[in-house]
N, C-alpha and C positions, 0 to 999 in steps of 0.2 A: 738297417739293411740286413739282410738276410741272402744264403746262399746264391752267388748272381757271378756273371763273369762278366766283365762291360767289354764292347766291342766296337765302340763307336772312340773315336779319335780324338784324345786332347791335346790342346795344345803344353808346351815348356812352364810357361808362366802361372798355371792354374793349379800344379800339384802333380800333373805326369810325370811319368817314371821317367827316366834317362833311358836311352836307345840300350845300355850294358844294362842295367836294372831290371828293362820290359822283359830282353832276353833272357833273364833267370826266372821269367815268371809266366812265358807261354807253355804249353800244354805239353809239348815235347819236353821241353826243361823237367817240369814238376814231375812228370813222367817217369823220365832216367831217374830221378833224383830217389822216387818210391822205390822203382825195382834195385837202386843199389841199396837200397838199406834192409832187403832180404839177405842180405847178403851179410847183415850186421846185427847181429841177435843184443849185444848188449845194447845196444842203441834203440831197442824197441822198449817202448812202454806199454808191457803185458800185463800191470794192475789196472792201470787204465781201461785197456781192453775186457778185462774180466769186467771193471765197471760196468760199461758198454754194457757188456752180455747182459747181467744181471738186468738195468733200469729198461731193456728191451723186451723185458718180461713183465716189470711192475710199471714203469713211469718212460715210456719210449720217445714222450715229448723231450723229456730233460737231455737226450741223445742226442736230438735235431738241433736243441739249441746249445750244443758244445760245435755244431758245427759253424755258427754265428760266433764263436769267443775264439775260434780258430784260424777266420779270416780277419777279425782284428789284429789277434797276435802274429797269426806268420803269410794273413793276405793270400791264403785259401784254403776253398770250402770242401771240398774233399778232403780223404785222409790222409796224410803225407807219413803217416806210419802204419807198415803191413804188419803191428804185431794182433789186430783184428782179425785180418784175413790168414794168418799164420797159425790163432787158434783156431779159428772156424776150421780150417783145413784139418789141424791135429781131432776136433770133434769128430770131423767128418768119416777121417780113419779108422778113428778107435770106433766108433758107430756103425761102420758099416760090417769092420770084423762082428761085432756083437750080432748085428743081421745075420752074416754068413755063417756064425753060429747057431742061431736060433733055427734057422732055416737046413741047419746039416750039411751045409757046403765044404767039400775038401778045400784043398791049402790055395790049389791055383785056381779054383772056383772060384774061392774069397777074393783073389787077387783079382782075377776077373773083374767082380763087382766093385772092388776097390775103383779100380779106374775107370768102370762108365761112370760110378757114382760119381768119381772127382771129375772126369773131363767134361764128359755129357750133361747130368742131372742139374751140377752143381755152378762150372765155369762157361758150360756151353749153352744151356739154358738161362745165366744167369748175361752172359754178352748177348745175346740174343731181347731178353726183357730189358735191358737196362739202354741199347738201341735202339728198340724201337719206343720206349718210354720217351726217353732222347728228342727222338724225332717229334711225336706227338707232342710233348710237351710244348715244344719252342715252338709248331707249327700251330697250333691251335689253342694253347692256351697264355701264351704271353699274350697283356696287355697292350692294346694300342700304344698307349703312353709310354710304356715302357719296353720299345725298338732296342733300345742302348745296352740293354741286357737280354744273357739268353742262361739256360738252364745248363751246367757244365754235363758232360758224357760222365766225366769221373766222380761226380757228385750221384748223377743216377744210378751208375755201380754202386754205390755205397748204400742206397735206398736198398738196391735187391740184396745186397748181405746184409743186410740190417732185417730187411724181411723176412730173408730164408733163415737165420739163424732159429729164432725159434719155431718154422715149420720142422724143421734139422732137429730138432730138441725130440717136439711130440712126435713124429713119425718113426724118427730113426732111433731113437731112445726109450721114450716112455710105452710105444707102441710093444717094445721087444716084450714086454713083461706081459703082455695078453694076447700074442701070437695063438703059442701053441697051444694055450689051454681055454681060450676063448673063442681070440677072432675067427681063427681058419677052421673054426667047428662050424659044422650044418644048420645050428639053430640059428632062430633069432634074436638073440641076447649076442651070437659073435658079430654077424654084420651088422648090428644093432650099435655096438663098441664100438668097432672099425670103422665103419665111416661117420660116427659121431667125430673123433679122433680127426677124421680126414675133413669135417666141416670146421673146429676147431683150429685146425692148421692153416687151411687156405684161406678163411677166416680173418685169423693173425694175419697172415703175408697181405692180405690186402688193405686191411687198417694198417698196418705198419706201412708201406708202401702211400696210402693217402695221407699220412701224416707229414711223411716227409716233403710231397711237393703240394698241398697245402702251406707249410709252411714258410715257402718261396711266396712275397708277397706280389710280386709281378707277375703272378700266376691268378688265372680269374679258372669258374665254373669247375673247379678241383674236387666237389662233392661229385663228376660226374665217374671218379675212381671210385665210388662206393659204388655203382649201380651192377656189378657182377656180383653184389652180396645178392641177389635177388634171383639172378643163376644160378649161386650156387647151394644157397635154398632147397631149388626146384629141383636142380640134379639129386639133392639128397633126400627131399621126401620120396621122390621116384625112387631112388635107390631102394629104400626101404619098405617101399610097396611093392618091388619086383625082388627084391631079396637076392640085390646085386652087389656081393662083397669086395669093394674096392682094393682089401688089403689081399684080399687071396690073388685077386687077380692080377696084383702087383707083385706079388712072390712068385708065382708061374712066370709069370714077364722075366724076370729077371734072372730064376731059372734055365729059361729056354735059353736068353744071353750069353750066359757064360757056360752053355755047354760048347 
């Protein structure tokens, strides 16, 4: 078995949970139970989490399938420790000051960009895909046979951090380094860079992303999350036949923001 939440009703005698049991293990429960351990830093396991990071860059299956060794052990498949989402957030911070550097932004500028990037880009964008993934998923791509399970919300979050962390890397990191003295130049060697970088990324998110609900066997026609790789292709040969620099025009955007 693999990542699944069953929904369908057992009975006492076959192995269900006890009426006090279930209630520590509905959605609201595990819920509460995530957001109070923000609230508990020694309690988080942050080498784990750098694990994460790292094999999301070299081996991202070996990721999915710790989420299978973690509904054996504590009986669910989402993360039940925000010290993932805690560094991700701390990246995201120090990242996006590094932007607001690059880019010459005063103090409450940065700040600015600080919190679209966290509420907007990162939490609002990322409730938004992980929703309507949600929805898609269990509507369209669970198995006839398999009615009695559906895809959890809190499992599809974890697909988009898991995705976005290394778009997060190359964009808001690796990108800093060829800003000013490449990308946002006139030639074509900068938007040449840049949205190489930006096919790269979106690239990533979306193999990471078809890995994850691939990996859910009660999931059929899952190669059909590869077919924006063919989109996104197109946008970027185009790009680079119209010498349309994705990153400049991303800097101005976010510019104009936080004025």
């Amino acid at each position: 078995m693999l990542p699944t939440t069953a929904v369908g009703p057992r009975g006492q005698g076959n192995g269900a949970l006890s009426p006090r049991d279930a209630a520590r293990h509905t959605a609201g429960a595990k819920r509460y139970k995530y957001l109070r351990r923000l609230l508990h830093f020694r309690h988080m396991d942050f080498e784990f989490a750098l694990w994460q990071m790292l094999y999301l860059f070299t081996s991202p299956q070996r990721v999915y399938r710790n989420f299978h060794y973690r509904k054996q052990t504590k009986d669910q498949w989402a993360r039940d420790d925000p010290a993932f989402l805690v560094l991700l957030s701390v990246w995201l911070c120090v990242s996006t000051v590094g932007f607001g550097f690059v880019l010459d932004m005063g103090f409450f500028e940065t700040i600015k960009l600080l919190l679209w990037v966290v509420f907007i880009d990162c939490v609002g964008v990322g409730l938004l895909i992980a929703t309507l993934m949600w929805f898609i998923s269990n509507k369209y791509l669970v198995k006839q046979q398999n009615r009695d399970y559906d895809v959890e919300w809190g499992y599809a979050f974890d697909v988009h951090l898991n995705a976005f962390y290394p778009l997060l890397v190359i964009l808001h990191f690796i990108q800093l380094f060829f800003i000013n003295y490449v990308i946002i130049s006139d030639s074509v060697i900068g938007y040449f860079v840049g949205n190489t970088l930006w096919l790269i990324a979106i690239g990533y998110y979306i193999y990471v992303t078809f890995l994850g609900y691939s990996a859910l066997p009660f999931l059929k026609n899952t190669a059909i999350l590869l077919y924006p790789f063919a989109l996104l292709i197109m946008l970027y040969l185009i790009s680079l036949a119209c010498g349309w620099n994705f990153t400049k025009m991303l800097c101005s955007f976010y510019k104009y923001r936080v004025k």
